[in-house]
mmCIF entry with sequence, helices, sheets and N, C-alpha, C, O atoms, coordinates in Angstrom:
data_MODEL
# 
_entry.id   MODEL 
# 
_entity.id                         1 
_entity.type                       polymer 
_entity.pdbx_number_of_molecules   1 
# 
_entity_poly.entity_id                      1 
_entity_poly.type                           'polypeptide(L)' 
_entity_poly.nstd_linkage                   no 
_entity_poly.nstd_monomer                   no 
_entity_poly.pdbx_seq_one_letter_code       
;(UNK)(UNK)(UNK)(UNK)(UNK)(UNK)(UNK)(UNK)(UNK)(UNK)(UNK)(UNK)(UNK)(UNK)(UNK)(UNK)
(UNK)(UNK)(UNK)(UNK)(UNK)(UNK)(UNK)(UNK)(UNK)(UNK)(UNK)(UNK)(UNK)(UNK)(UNK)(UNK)
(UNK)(UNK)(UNK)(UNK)(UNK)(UNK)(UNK)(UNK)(UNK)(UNK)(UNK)(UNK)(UNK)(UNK)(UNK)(UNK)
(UNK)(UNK)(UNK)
;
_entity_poly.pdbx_seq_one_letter_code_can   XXXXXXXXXXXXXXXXXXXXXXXXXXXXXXXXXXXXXXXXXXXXXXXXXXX 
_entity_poly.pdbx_strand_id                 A 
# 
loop_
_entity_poly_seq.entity_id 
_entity_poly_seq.num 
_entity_poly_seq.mon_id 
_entity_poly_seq.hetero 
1 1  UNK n 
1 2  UNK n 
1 3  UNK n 
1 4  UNK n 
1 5  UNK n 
1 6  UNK n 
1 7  UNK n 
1 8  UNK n 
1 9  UNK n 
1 10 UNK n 
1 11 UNK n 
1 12 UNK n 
1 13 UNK n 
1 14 UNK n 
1 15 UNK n 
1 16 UNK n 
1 17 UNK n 
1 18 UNK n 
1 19 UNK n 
1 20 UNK n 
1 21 UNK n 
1 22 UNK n 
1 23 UNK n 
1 24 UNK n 
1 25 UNK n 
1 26 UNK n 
1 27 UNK n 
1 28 UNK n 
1 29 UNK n 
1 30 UNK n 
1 31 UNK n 
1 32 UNK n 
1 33 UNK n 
1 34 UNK n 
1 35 UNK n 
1 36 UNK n 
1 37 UNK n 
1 38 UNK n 
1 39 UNK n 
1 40 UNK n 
1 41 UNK n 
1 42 UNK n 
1 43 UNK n 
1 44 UNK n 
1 45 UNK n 
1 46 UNK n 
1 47 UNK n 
1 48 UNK n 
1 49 UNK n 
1 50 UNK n 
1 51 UNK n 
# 
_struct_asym.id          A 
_struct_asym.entity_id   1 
# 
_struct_conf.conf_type_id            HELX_P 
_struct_conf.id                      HELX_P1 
_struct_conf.pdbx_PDB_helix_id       AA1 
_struct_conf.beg_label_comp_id       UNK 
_struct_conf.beg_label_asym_id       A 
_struct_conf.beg_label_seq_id        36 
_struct_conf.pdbx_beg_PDB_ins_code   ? 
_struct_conf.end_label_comp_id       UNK 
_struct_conf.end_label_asym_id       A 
_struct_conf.end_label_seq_id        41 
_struct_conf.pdbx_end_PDB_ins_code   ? 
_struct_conf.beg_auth_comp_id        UNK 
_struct_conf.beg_auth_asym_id        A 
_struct_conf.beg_auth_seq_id         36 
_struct_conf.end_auth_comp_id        UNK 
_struct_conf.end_auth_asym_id        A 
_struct_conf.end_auth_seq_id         41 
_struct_conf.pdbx_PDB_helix_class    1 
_struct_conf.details                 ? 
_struct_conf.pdbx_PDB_helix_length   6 
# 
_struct_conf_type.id          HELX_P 
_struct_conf_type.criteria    ? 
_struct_conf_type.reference   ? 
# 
loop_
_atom_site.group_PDB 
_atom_site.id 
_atom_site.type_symbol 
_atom_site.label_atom_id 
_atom_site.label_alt_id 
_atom_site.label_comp_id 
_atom_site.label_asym_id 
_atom_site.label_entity_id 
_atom_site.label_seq_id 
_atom_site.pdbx_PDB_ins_code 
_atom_site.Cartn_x 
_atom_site.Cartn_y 
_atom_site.Cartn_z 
_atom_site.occupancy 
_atom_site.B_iso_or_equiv 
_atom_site.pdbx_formal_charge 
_atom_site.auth_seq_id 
_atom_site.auth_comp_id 
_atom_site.auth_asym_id 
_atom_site.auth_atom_id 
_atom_site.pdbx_PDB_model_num 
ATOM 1   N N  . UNK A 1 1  ? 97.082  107.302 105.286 1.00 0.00 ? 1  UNK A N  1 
ATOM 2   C CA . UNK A 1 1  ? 96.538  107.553 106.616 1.00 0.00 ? 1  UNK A CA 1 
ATOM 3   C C  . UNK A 1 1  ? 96.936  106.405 107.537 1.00 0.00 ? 1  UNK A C  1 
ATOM 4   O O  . UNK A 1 1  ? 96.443  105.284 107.419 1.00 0.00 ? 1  UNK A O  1 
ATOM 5   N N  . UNK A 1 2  ? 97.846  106.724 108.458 1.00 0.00 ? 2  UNK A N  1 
ATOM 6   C CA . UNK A 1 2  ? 98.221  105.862 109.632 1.00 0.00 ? 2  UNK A CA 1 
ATOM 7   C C  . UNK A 1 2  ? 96.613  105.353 110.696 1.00 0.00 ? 2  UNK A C  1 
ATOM 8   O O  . UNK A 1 2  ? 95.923  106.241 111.196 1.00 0.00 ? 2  UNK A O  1 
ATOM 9   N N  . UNK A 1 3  ? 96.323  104.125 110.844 1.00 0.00 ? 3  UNK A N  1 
ATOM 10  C CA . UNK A 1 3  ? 95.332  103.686 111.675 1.00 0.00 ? 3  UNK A CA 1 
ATOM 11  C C  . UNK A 1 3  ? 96.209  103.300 112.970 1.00 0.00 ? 3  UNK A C  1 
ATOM 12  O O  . UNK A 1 3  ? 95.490  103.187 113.962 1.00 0.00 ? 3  UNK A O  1 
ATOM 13  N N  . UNK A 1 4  ? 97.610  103.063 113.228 1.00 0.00 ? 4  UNK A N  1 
ATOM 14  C CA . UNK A 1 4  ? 97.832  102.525 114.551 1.00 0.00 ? 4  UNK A CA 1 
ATOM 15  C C  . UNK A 1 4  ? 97.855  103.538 115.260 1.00 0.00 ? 4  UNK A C  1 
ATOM 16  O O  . UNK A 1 4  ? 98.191  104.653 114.862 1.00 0.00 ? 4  UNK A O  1 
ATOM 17  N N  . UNK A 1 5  ? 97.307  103.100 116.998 1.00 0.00 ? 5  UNK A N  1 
ATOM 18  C CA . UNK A 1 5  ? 97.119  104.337 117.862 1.00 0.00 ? 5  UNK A CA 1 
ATOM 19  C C  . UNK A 1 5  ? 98.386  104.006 118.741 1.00 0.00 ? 5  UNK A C  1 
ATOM 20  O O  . UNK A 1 5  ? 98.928  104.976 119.271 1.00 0.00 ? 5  UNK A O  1 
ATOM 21  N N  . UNK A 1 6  ? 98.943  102.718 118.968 1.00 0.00 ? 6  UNK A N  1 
ATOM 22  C CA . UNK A 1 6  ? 100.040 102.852 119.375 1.00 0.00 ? 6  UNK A CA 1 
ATOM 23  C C  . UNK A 1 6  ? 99.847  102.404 120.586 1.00 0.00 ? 6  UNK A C  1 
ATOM 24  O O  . UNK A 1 6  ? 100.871 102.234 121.248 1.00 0.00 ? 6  UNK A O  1 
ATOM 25  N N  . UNK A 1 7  ? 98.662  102.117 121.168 1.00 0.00 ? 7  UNK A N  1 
ATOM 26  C CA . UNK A 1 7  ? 98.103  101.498 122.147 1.00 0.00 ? 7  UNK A CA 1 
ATOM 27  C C  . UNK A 1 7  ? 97.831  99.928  122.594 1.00 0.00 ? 7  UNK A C  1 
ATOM 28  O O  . UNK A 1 7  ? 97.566  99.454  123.698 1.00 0.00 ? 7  UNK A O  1 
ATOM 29  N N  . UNK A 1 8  ? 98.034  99.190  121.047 1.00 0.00 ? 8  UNK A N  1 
ATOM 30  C CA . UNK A 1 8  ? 98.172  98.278  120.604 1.00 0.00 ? 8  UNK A CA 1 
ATOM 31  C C  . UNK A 1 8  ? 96.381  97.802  120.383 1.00 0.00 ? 8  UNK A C  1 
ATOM 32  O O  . UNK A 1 8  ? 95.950  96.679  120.645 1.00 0.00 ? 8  UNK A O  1 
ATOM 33  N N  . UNK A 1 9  ? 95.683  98.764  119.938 1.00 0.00 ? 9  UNK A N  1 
ATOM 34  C CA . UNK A 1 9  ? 94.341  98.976  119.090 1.00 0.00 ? 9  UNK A CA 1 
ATOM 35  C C  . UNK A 1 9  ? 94.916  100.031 118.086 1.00 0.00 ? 9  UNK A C  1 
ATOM 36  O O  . UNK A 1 9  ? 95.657  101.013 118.039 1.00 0.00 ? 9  UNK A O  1 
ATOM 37  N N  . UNK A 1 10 ? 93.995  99.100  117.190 1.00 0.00 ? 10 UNK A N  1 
ATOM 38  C CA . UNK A 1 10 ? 94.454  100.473 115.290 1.00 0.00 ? 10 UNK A CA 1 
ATOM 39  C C  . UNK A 1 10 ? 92.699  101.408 115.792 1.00 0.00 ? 10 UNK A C  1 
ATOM 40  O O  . UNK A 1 10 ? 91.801  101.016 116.538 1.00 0.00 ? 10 UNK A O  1 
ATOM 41  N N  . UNK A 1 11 ? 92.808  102.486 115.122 1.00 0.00 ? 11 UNK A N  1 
ATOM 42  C CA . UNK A 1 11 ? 91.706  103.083 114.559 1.00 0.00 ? 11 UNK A CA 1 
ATOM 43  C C  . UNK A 1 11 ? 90.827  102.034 113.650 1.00 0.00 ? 11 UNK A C  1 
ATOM 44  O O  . UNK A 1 11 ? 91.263  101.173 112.885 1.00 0.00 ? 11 UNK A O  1 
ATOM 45  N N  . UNK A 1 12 ? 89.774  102.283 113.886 1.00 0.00 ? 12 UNK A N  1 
ATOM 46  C CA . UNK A 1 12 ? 88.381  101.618 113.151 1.00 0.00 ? 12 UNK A CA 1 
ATOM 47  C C  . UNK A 1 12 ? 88.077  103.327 111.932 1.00 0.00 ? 12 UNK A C  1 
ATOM 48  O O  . UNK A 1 12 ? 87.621  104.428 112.241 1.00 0.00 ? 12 UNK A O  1 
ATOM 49  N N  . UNK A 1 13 ? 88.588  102.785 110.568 1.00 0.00 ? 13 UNK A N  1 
ATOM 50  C CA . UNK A 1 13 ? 88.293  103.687 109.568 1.00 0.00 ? 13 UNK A CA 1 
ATOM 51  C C  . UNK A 1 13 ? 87.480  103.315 108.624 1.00 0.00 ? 13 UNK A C  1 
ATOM 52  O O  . UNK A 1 13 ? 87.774  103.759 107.514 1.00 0.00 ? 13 UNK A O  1 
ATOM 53  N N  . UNK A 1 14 ? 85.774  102.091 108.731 1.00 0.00 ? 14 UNK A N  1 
ATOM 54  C CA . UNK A 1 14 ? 85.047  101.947 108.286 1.00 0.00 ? 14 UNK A CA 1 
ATOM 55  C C  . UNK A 1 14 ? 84.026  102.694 108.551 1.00 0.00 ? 14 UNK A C  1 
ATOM 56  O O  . UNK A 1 14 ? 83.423  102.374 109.575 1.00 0.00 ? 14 UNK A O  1 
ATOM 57  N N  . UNK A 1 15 ? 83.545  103.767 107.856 1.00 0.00 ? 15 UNK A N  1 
ATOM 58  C CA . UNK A 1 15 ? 82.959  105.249 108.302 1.00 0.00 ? 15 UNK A CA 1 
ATOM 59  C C  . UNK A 1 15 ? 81.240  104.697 108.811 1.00 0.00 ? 15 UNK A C  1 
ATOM 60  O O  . UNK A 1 15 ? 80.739  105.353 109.724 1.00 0.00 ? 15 UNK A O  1 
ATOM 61  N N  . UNK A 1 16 ? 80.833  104.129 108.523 1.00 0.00 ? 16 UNK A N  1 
ATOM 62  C CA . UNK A 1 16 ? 79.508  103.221 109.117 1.00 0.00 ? 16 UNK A CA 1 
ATOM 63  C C  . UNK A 1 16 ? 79.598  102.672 110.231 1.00 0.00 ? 16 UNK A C  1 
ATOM 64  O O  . UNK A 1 16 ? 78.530  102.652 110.843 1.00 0.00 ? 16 UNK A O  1 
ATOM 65  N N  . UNK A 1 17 ? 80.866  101.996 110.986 1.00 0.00 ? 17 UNK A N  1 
ATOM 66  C CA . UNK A 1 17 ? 80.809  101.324 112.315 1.00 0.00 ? 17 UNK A CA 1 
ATOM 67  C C  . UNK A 1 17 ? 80.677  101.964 113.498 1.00 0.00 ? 17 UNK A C  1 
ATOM 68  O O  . UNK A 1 17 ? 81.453  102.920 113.478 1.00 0.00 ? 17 UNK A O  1 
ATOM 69  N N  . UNK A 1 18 ? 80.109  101.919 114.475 1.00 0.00 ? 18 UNK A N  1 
ATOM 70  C CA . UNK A 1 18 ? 80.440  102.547 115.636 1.00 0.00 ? 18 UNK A CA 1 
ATOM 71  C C  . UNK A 1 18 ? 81.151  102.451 116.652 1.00 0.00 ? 18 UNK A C  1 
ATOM 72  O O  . UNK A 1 18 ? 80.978  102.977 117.752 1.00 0.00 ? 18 UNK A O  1 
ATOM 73  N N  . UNK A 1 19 ? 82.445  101.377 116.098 1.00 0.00 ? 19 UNK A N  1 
ATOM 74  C CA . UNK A 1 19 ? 83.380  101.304 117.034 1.00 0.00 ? 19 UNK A CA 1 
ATOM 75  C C  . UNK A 1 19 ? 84.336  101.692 116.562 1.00 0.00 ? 19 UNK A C  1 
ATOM 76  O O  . UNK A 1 19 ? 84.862  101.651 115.450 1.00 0.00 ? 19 UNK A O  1 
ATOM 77  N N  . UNK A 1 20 ? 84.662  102.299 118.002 1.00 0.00 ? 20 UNK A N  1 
ATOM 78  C CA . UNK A 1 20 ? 85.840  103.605 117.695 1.00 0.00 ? 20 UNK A CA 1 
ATOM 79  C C  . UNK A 1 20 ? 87.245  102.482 117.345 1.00 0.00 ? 20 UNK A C  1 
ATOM 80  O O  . UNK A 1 20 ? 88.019  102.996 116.537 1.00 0.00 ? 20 UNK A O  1 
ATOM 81  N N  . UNK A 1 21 ? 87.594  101.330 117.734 1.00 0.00 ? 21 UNK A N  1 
ATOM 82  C CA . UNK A 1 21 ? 89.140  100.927 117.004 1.00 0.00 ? 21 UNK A CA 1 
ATOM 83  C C  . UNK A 1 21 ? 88.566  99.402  116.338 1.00 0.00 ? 21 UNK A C  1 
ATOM 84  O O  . UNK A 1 21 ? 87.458  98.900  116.527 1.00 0.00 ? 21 UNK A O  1 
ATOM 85  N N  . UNK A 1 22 ? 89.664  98.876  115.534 1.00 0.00 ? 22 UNK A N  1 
ATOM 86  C CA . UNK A 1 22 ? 89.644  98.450  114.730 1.00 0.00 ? 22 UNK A CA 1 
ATOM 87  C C  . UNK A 1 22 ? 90.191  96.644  115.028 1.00 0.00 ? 22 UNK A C  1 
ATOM 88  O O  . UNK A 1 22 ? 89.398  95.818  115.480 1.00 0.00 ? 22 UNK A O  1 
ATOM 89  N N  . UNK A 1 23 ? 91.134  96.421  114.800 1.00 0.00 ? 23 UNK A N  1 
ATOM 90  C CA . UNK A 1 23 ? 92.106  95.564  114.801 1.00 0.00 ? 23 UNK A CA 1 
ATOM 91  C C  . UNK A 1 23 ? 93.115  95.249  116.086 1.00 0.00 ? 23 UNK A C  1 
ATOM 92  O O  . UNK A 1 23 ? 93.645  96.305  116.432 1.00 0.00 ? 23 UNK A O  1 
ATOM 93  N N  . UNK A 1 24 ? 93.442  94.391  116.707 1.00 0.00 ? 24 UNK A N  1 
ATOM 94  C CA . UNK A 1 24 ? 94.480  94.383  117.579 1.00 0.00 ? 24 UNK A CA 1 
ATOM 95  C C  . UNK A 1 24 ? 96.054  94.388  116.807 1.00 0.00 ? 24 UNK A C  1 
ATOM 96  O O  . UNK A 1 24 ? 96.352  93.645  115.871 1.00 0.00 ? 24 UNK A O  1 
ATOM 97  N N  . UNK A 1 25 ? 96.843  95.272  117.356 1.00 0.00 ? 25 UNK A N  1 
ATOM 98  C CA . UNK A 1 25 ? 98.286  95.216  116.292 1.00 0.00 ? 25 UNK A CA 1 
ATOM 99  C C  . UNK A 1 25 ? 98.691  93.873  117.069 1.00 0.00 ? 25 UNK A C  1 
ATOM 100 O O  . UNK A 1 25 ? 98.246  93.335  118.083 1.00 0.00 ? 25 UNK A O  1 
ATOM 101 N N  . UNK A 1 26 ? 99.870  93.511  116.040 1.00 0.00 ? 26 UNK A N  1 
ATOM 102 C CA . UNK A 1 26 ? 100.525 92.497  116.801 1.00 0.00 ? 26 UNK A CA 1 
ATOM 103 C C  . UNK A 1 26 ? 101.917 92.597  116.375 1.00 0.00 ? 26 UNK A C  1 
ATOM 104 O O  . UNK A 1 26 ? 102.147 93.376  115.450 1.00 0.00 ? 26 UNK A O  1 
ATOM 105 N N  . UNK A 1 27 ? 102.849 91.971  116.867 1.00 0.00 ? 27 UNK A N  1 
ATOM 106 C CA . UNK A 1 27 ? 104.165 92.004  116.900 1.00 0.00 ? 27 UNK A CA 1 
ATOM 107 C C  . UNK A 1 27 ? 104.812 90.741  117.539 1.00 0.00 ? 27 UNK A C  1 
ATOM 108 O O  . UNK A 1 27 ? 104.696 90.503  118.741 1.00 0.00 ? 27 UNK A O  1 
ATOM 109 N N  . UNK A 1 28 ? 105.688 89.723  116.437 1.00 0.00 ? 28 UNK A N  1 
ATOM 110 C CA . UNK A 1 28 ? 106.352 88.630  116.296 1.00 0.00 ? 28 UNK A CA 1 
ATOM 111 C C  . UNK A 1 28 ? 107.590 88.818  116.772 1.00 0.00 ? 28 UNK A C  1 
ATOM 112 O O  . UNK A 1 28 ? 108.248 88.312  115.863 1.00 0.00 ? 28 UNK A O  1 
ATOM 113 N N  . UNK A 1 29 ? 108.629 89.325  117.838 1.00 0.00 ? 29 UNK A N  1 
ATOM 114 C CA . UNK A 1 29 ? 110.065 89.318  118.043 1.00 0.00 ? 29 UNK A CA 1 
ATOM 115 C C  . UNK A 1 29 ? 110.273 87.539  118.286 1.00 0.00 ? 29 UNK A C  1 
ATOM 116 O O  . UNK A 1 29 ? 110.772 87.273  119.379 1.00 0.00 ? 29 UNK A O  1 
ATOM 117 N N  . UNK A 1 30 ? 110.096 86.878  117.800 1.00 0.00 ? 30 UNK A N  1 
ATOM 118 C CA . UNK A 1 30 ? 110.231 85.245  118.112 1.00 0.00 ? 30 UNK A CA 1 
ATOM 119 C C  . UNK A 1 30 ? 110.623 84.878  116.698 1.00 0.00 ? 30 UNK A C  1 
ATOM 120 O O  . UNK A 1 30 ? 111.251 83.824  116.595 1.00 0.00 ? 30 UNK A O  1 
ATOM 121 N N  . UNK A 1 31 ? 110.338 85.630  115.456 1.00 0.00 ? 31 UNK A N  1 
ATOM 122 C CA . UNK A 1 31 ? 110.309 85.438  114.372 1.00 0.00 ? 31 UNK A CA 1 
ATOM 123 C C  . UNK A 1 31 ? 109.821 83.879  113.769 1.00 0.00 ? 31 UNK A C  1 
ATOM 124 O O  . UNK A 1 31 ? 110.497 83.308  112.913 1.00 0.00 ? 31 UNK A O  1 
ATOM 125 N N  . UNK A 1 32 ? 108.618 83.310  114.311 1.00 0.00 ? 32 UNK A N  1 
ATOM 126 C CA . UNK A 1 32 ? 108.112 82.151  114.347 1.00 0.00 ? 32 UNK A CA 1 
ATOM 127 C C  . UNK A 1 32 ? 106.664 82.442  113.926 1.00 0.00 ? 32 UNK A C  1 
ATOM 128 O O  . UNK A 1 32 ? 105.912 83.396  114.126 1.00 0.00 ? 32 UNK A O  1 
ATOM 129 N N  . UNK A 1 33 ? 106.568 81.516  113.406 1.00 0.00 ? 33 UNK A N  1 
ATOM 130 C CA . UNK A 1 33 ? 104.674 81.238  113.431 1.00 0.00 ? 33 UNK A CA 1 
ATOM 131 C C  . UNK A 1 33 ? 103.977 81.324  114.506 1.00 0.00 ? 33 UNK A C  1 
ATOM 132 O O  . UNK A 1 33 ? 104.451 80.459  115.242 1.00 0.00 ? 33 UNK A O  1 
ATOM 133 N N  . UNK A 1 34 ? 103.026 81.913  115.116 1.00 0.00 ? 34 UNK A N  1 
ATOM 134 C CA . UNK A 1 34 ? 102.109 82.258  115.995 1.00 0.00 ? 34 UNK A CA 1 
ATOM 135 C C  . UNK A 1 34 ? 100.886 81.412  115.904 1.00 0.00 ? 34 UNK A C  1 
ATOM 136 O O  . UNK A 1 34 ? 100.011 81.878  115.174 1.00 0.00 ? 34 UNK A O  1 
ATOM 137 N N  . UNK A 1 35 ? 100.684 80.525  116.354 1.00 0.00 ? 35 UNK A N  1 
ATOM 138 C CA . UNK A 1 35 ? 99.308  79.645  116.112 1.00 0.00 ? 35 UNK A CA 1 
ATOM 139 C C  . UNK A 1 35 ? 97.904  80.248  117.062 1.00 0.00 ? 35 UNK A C  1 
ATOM 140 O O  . UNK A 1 35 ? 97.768  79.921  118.241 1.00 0.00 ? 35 UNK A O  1 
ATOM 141 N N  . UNK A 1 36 ? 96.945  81.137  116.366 1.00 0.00 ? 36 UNK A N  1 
ATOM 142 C CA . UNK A 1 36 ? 96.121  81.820  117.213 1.00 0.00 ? 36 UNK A CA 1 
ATOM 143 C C  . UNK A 1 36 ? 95.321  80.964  117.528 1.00 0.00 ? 36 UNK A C  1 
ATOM 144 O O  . UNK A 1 36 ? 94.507  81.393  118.346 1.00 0.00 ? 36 UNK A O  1 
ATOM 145 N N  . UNK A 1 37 ? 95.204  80.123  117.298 1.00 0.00 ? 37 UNK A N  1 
ATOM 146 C CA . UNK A 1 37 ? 94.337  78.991  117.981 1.00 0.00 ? 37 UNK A CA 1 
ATOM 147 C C  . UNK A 1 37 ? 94.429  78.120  119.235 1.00 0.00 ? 37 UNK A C  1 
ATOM 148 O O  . UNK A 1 37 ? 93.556  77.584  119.919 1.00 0.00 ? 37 UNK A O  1 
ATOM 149 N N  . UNK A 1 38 ? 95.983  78.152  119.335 1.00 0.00 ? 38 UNK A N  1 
ATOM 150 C CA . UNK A 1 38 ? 96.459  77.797  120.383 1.00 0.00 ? 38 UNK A CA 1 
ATOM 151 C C  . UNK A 1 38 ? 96.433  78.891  121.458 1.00 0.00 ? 38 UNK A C  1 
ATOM 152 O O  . UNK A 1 38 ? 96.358  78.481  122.616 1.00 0.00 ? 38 UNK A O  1 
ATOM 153 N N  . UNK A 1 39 ? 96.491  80.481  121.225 1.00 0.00 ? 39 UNK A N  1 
ATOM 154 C CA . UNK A 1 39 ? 96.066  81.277  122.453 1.00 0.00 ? 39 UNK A CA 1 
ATOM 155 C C  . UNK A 1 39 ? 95.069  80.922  122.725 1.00 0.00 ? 39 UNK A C  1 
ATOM 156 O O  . UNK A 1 39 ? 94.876  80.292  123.765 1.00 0.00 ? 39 UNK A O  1 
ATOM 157 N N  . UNK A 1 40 ? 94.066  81.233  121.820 1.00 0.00 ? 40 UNK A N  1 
ATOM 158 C CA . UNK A 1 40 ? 92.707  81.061  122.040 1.00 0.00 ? 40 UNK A CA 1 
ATOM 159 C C  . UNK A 1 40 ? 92.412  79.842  123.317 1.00 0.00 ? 40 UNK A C  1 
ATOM 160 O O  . UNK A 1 40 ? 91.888  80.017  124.417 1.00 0.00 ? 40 UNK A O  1 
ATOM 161 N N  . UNK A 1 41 ? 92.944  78.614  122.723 1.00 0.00 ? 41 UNK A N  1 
ATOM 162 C CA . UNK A 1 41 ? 92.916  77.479  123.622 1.00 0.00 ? 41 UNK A CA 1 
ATOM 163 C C  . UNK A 1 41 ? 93.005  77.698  124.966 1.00 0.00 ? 41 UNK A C  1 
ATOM 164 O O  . UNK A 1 41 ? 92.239  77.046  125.676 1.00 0.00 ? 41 UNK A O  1 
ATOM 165 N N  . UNK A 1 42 ? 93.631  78.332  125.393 1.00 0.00 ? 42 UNK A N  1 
ATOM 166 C CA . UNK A 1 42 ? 94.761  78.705  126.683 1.00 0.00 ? 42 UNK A CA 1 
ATOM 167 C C  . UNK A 1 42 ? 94.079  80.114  127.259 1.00 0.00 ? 42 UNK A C  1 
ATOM 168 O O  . UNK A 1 42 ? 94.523  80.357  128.382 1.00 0.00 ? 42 UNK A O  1 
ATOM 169 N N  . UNK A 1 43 ? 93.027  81.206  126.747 1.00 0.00 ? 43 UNK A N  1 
ATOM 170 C CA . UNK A 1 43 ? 92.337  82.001  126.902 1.00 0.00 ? 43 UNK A CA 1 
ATOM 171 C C  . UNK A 1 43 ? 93.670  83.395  126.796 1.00 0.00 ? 43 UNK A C  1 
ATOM 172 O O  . UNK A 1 43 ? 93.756  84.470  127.390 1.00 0.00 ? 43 UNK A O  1 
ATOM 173 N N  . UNK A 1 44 ? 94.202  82.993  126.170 1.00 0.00 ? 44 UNK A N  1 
ATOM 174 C CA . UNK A 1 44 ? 95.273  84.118  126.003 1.00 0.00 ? 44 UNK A CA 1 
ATOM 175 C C  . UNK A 1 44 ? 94.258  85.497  125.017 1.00 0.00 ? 44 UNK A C  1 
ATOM 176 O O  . UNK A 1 44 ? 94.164  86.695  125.285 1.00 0.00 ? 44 UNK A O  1 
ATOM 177 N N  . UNK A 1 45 ? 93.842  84.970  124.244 1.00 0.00 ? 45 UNK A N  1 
ATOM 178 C CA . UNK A 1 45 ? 93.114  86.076  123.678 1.00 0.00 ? 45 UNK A CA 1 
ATOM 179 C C  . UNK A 1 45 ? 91.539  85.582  123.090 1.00 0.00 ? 45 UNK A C  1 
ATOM 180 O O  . UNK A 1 45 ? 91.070  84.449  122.978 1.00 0.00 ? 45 UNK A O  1 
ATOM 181 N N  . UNK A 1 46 ? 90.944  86.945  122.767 1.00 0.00 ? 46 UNK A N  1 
ATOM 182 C CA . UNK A 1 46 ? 89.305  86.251  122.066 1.00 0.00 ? 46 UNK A CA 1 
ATOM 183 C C  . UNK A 1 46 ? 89.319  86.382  120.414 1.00 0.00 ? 46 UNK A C  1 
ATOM 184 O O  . UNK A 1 46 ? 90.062  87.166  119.824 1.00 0.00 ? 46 UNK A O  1 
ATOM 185 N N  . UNK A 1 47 ? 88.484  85.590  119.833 1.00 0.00 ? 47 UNK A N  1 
ATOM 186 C CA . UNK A 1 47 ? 88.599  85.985  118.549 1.00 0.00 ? 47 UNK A CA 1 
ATOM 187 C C  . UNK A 1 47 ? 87.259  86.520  118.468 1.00 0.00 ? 47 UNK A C  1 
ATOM 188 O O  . UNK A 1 47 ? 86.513  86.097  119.351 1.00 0.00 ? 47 UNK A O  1 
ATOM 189 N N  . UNK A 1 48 ? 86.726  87.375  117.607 1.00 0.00 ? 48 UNK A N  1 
ATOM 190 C CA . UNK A 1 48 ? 85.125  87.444  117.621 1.00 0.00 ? 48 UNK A CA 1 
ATOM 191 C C  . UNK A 1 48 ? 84.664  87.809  116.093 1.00 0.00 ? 48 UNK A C  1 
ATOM 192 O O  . UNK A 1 48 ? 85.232  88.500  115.247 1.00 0.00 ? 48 UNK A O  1 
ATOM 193 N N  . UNK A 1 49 ? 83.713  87.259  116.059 1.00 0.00 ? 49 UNK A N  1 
ATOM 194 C CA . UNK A 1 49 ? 83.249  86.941  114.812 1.00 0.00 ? 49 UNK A CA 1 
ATOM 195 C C  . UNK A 1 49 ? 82.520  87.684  114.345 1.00 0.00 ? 49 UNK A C  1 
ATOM 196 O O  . UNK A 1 49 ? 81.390  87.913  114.777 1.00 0.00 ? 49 UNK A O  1 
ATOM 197 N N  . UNK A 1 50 ? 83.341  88.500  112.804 1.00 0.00 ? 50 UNK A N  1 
ATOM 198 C CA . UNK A 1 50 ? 81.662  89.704  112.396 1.00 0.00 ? 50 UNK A CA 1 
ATOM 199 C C  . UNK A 1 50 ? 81.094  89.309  110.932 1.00 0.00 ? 50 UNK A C  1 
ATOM 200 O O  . UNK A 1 50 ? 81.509  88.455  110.149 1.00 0.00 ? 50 UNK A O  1 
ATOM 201 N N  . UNK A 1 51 ? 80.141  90.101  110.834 1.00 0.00 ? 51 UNK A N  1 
ATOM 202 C CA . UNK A 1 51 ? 78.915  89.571  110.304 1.00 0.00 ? 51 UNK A CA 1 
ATOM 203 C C  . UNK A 1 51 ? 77.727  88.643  110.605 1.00 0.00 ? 51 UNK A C  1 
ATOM 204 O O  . UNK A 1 51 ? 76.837  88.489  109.769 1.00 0.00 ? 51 UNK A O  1 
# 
């Protein structure tokens, strides 16, 4: 079962959650390490914390 919507949100297929997507996709054309901490820094993206 494919979860990407192609929107660059996957489907949320944990049948208990109530949010409809899942994951942000991502995609490297730099072919480099991505340090998400450093977006974060810079407010490029959020991280959010579950449980």
């Amino acid at each position: 079962m494919d979860n990407i919507e192609g929107s660059g949100l996957t489907k949320n297929l944990i049948a208990d959650s109530n949010n409809q997507y899942g994951s942000v996709e991502t995609l490297n054309f730099e072919r480099k390490e991505i340090n998400l901490q450093q977006l974060k820094d810079v407010g490029a993206i959020q991280m959010i914390e579950l449980g």
